[in-house]
C-alpha positions as a printed NumPy array, in Angstrom:
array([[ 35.08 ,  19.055,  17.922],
       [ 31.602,  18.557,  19.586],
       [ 30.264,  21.538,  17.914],
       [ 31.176,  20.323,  14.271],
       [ 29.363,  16.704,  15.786],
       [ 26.432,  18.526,  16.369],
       [ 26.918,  20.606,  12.793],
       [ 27.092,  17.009,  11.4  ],
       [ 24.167,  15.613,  13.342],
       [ 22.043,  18.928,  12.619],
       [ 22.531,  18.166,   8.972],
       [ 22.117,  14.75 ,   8.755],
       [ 18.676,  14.791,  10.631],
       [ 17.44 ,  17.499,   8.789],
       [ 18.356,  16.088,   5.163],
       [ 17.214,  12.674,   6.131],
       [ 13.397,  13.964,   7.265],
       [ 13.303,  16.473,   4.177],
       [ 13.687,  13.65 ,   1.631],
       [ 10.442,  12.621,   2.175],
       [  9.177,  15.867,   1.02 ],
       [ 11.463,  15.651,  -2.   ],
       [ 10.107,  12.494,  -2.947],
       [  6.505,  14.452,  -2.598],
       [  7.536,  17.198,  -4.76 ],
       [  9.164,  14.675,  -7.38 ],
       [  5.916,  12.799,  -7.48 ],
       [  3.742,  15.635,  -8.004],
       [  6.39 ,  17.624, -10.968],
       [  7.041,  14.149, -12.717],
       [ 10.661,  15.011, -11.698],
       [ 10.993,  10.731, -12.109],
       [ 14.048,   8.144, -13.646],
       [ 12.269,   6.414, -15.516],
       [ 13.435,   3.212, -16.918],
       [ 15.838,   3.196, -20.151],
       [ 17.657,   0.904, -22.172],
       [ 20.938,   2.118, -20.683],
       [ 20.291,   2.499, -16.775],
       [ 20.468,  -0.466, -14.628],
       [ 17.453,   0.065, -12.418],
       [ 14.026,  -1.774, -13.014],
       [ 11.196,   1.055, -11.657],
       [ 10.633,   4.341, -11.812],
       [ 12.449,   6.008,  -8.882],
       [ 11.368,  10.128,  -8.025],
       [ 14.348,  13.061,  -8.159],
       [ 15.438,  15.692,  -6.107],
       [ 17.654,  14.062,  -3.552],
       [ 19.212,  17.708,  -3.866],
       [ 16.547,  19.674,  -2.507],
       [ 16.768,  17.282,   0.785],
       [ 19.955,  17.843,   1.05 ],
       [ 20.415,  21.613,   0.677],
       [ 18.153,  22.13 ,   3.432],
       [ 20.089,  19.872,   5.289],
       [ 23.457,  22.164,   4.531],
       [ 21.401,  25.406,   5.562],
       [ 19.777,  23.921,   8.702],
       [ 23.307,  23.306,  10.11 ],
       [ 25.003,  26.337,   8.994],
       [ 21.903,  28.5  ,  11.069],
       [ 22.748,  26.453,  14.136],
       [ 26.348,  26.386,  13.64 ],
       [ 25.77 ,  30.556,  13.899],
       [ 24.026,  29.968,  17.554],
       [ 26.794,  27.718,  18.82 ],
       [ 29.283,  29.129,  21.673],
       [ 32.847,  28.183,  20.04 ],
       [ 31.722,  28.215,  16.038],
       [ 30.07 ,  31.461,  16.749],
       [ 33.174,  33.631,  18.021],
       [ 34.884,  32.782,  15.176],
       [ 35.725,  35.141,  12.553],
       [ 33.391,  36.896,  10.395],
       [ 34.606,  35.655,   7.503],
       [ 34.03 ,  31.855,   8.405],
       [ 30.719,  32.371,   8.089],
       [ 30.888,  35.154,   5.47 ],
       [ 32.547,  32.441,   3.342],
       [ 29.819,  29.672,   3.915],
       [ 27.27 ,  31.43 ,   3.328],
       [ 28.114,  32.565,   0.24 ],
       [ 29.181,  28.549,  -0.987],
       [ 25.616,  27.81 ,  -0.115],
       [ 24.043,  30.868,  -2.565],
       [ 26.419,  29.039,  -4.861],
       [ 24.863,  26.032,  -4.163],
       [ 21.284,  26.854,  -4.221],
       [ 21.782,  28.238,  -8.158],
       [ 23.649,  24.991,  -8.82 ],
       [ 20.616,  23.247,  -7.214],
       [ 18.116,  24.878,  -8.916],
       [ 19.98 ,  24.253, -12.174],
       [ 20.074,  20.516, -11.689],
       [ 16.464,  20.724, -10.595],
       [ 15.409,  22.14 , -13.777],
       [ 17.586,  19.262, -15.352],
       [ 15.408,  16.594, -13.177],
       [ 11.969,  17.616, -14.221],
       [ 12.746,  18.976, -17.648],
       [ 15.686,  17.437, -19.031],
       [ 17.926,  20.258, -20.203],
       [ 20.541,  19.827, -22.672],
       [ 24.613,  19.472, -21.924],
       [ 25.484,  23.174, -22.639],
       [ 23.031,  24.947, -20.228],
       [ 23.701,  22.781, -18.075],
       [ 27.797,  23.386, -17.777],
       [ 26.414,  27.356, -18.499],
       [ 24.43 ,  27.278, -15.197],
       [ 28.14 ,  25.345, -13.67 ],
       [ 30.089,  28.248, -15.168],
       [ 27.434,  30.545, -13.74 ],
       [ 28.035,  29.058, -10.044],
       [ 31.465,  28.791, -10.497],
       [ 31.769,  32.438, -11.387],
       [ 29.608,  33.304,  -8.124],
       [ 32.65 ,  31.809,  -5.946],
       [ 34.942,  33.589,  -7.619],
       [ 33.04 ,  36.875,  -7.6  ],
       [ 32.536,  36.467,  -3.786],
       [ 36.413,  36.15 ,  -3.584],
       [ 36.362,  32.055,  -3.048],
       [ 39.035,  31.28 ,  -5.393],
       [ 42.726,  30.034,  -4.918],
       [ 45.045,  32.723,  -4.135],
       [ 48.685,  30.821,  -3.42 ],
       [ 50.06 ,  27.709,  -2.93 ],
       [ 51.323,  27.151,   0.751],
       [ 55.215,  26.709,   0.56 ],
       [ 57.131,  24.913,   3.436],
       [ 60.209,  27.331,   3.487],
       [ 58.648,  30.688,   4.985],
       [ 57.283,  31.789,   0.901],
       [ 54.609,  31.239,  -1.248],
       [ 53.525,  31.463,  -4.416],
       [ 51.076,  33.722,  -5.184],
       [ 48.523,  33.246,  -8.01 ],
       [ 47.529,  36.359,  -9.905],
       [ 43.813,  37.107,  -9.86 ],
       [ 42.9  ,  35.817, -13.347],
       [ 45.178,  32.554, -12.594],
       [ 43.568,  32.182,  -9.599],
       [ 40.447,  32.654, -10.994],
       [ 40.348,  30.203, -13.808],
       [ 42.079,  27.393, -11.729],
       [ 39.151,  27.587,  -8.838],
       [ 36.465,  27.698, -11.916],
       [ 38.131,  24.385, -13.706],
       [ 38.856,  23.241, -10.296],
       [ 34.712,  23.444,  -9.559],
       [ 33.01 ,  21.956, -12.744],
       [ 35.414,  19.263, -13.115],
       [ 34.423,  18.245,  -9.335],
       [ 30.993,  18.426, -10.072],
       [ 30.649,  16.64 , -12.962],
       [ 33.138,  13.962, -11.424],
       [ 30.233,  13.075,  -8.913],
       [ 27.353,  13.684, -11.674],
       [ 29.319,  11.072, -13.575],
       [ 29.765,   8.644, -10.281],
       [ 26.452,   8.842,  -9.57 ],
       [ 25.254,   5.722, -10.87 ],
       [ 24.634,   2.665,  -8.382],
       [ 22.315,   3.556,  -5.017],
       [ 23.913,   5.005,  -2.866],
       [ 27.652,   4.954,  -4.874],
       [ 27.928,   9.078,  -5.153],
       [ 26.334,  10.006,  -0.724],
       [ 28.896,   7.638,   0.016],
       [ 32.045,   8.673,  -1.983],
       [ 31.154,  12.434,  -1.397],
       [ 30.67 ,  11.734,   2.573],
       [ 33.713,   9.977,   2.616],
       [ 35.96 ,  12.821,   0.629],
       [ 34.236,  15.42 ,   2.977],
       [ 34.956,  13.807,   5.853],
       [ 38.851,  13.248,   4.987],
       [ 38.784,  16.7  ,   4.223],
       [ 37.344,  18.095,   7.704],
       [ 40.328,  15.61 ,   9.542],
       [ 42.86 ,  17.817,   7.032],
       [ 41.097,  21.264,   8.1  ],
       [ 41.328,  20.68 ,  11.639],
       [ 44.327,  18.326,  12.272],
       [ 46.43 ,  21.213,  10.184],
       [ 45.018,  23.979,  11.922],
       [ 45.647,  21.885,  15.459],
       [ 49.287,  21.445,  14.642],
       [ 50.275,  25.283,  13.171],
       [ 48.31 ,  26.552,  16.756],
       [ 45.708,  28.102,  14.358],
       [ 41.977,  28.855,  14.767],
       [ 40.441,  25.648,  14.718],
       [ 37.023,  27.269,  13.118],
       [ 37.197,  27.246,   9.361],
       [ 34.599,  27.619,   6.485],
       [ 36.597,  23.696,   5.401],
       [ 36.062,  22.511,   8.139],
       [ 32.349,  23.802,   8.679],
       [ 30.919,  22.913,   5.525],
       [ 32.821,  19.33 ,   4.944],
       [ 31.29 ,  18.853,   8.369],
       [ 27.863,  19.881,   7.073],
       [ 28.396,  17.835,   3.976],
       [ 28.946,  14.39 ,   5.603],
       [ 26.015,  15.047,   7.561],
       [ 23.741,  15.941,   4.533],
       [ 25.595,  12.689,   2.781],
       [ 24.755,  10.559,   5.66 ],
       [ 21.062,  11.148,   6.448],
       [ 20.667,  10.988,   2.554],
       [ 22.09 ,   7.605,   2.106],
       [ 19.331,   5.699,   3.947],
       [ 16.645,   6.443,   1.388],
       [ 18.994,   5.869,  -0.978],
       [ 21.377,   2.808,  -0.75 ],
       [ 19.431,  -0.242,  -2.537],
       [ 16.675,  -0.742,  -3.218],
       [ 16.891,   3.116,  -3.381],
       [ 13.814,   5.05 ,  -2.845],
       [ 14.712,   8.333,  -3.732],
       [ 17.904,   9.665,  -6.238],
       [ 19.63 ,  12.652,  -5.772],
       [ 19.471,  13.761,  -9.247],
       [ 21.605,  16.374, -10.936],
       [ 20.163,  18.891,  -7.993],
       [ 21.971,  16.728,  -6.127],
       [ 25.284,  15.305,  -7.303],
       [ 26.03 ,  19.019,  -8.712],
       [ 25.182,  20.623,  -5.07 ],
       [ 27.461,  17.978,  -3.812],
       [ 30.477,  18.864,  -6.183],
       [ 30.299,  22.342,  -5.763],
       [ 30.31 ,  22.272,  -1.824],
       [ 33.256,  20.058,  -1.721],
       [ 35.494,  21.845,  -3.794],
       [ 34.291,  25.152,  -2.273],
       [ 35.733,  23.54 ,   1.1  ],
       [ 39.033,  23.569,  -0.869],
       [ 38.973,  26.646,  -2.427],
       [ 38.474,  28.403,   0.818],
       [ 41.82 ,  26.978,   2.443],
       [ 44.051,  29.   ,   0.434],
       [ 42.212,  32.582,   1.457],
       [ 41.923,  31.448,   5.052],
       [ 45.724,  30.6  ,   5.725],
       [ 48.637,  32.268,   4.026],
       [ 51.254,  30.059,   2.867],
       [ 53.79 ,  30.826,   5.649],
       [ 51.172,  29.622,   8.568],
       [ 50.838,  26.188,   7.112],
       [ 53.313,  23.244,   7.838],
       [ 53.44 ,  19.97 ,   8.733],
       [ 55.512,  17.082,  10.084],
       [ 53.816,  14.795,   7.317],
       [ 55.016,  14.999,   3.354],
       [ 56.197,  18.78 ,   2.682],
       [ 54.991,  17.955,  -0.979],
       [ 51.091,  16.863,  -0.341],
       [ 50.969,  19.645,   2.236],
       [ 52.109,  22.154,  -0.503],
       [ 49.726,  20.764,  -3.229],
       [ 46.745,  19.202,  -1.269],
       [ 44.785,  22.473,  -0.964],
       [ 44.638,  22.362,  -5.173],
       [ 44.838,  18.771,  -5.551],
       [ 42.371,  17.816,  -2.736],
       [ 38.852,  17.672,  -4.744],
       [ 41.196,  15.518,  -7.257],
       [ 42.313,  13.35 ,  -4.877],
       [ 39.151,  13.148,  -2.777],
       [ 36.979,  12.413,  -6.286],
       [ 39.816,  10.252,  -7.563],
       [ 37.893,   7.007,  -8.741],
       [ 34.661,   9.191,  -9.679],
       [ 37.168,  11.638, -11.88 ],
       [ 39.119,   8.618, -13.317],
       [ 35.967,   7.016, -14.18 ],
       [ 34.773,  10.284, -15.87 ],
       [ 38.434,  10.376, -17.752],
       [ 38.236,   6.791, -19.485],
       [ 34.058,   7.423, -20.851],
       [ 34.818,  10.669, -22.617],
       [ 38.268,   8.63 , -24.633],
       [ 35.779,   5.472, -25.064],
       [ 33.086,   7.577, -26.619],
       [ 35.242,  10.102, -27.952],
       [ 37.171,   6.938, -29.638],
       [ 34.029,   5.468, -31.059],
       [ 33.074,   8.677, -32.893],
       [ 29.957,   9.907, -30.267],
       [ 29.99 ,  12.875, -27.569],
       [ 31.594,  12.963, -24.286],
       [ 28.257,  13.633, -23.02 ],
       [ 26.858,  10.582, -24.76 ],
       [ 25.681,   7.663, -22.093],
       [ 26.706,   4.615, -21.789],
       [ 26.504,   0.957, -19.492],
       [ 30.416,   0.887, -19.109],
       [ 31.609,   3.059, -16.134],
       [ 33.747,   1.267, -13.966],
       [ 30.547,   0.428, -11.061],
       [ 29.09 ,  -1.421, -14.45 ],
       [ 32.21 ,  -3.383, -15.196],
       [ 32.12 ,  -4.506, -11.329],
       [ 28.432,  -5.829, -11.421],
       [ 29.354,  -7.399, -14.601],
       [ 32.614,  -9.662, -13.125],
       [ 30.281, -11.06 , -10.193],
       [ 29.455,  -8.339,  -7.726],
       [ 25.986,  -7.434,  -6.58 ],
       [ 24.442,  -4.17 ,  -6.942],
       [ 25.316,  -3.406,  -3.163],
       [ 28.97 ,  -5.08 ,  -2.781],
       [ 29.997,  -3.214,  -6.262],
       [ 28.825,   0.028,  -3.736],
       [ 30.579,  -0.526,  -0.875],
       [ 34.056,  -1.557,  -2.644],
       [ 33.731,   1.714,  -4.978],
       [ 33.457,   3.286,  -1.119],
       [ 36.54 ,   1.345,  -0.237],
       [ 38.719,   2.79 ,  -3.197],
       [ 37.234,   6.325,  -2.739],
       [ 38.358,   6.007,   1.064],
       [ 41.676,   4.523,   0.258],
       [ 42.431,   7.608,  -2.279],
       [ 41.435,  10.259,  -0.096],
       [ 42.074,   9.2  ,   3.03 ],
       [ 45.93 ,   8.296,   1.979],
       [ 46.105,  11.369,   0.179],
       [ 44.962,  13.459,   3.725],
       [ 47.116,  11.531,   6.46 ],
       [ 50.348,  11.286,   3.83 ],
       [ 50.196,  14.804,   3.958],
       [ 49.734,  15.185,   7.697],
       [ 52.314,  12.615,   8.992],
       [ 55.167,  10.742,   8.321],
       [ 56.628,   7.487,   9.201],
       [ 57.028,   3.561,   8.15 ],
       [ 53.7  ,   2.503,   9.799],
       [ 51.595,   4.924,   8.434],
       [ 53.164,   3.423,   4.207],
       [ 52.716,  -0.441,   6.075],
       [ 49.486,   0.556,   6.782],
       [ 48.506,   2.143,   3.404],
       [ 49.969,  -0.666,   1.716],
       [ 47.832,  -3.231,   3.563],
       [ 44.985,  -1.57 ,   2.766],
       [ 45.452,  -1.031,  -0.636],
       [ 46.038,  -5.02 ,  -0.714],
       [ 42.967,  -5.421,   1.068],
       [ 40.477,  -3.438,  -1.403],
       [ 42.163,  -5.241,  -4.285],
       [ 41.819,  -8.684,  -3.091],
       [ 37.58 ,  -7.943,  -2.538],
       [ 37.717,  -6.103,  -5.775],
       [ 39.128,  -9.329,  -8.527],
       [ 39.108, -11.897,  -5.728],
       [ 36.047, -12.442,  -4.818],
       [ 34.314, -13.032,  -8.114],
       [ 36.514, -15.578,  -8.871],
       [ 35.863, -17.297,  -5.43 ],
       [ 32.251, -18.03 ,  -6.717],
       [ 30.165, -14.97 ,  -5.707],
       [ 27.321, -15.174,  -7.664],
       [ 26.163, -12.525, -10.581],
       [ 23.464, -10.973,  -9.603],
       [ 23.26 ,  -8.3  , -12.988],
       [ 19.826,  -7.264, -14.204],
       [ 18.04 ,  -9.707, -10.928],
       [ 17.575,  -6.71 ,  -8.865],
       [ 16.05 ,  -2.662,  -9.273],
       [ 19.117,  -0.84 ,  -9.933],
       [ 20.266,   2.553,  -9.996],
       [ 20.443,   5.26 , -13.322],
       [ 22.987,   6.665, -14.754]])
């Protein structure tokens, strides 16, 4: 565990002092969100949040390599990392390209098919789903194949569409990855596995890179990630997932939580992790599909819009999209890792909780605070 801290810390120190070169590079390739009559920030705020944070991801994956536990583990640990981050780097270049330049929807998703494709030719894909009575299910290649490829775009555009208040998508993605590195090595502890995983190193990475991101860019934001970013950020995360399945076979894994999540969760995490992002993504492309435009077409009413507009300010409509994000994932992850009556009291209470500060608030007399502060873009 102290070696992942110091994976996390690596990562977060080393994103956090690279964003000030980002915003440099930004500056000088006019990579800049300028204001439009859709976003919801007032000034022109510099790209390539991604950049910051990809060097953040490599930093700690070199160190990891140096470290006396994480560095006896097996090859293929590190084989599998390294690979996610190639992935990520053509992802990142791709949204890069979309920051300065502006590319259209279709080369876009072609360079997400591209990356996707790179997991799956370096064998990151799903290959069964874990079963609880001493079987499993075994994809075929091509199943497997397509399921890790939709599995990987719809992630990343989930957190290309959340990313729309400062600091909303750092903070959802650092939450899911985190949730996710308590499921890699809390199921690994209990089955008396290898407690080294590629999940478990790169969600560990991730948070870090999430964290020392999300001071130069919670409001008043002073740098966005940008589609270098928020794509980077999908990819890694669902790469966690997809490396579960060809780490453990099915008959390893168990549990004494739900025998259900535990046989689903490896497929279903980046869902459940990106739950609120990936709902939020669901309802624009029926609204504008339903009013005759694209999917792709942008609009003012995701679901952090519709919060600023029933009373909450820019940074309150943040922190309770973090609350729902944490609520999804984190009950998803300990449902499937224990059992008991306290664990549904305590689920239940907080589910209460985030819905009371959600609708109860405004109505208490918090004051609006829409369009009287720099926002953040779409």
């Amino acid at each position: 565990m102290r070696e992942y801290a110091l994976v996390f810390l690596v990562s977060l120190t080393v994103t956090y002092l690279l964003t000030v070169i980002a915003r440099e590079i930004a500056l000088r390739t006019g990579a800049v969100a300028r204001v439009r009559d859709r976003d919801v920030h007032a000034t022109p705020i510099p790209y390539l949040g991604g950049l910051a944070m990809l060097g953040g991801l490599v930093a700690s994956y070199l160190v990891a390599r140096e470290l006396p536990f994480l560095s006896r583990s097996d090859d293929f640990v590190f084989e599998d990392a390294g690979r996610v981050l190639v992935a990520g780097a053509l992802i990142c270049a791709v949204g890069v390209l979309d920051d300065i330049f502006e590319i259209d929807a279709l080369t876009k998703l072609g360079g997400q098919l591209l990356a996707a494709g790179l997991l799956v030719f370096f064998d990151i894909q799903f290959y069964f789903f874990p079963s609880t009575d001493d079987t499993q299910f075994a994809l075929d290649p091509a199943q497997g194949a397509l399921l890790s490829v939709i599995v990987v775009i719809a992630t990343i555009n989930a957190v290309n569409f959340v990313d729309g208040l400062d600091g909303l998508a750092a903070g959802v993605v650092g939450i899911g990855a985190v949730a996710f590195f308590i499921f890699c090595y809390v199921l690994a502890s209990q089955n008396d596995l290898t407690l080294a995983t590629t999940g478990a190193l790169l969600s560990a990475s991730l948070a870090g890179a999430c964290a020392g991101f999300l001071p130069h860019n919670f409001h008043p934001a002073r740098l966005f990630m940008g589609d270098s970013g928020s794509m980077l950020l999908g990819l890694v995360l669902s790469a966690s997932a997809l490396t579960l399945t060809g780490q453990f076979t099915g008959t390893e894994i168990d549990s004494s939580g739900n025998s259900f999540f535990v046989t689903v969760l490896p497929v279903l995490l980046p869902v459940s992790l990106l739950m609120v992002p990936l709902a939020d993504l669901v309802l624009a492309v029926v609204r504008r599909t339903r009013a005759g435009r694209s999917p792709f077409a942008p609009d003012k009413q995701h679901l952090h819009h519709r919060l600023l507009e029933i009373g909450h300010s820019h940074r309150r409509a943040v922190v309770i999209m973090w609350m729902w994000a944490a609520l999804v994932a984190c009950g998803a992850v300990m449902v499937s890792l224990y059992s008991g009556r306290l664990l549904w009291l305590g689920l239940v209470g907080m589910l209460a909780l985030v819905v009371a500060l959600t609708f109860v608030l405004p109505v208490l007399g918090a004051p609006k605070r829409v369009g009287s502060e720099p926002q953040q873009t779409l």
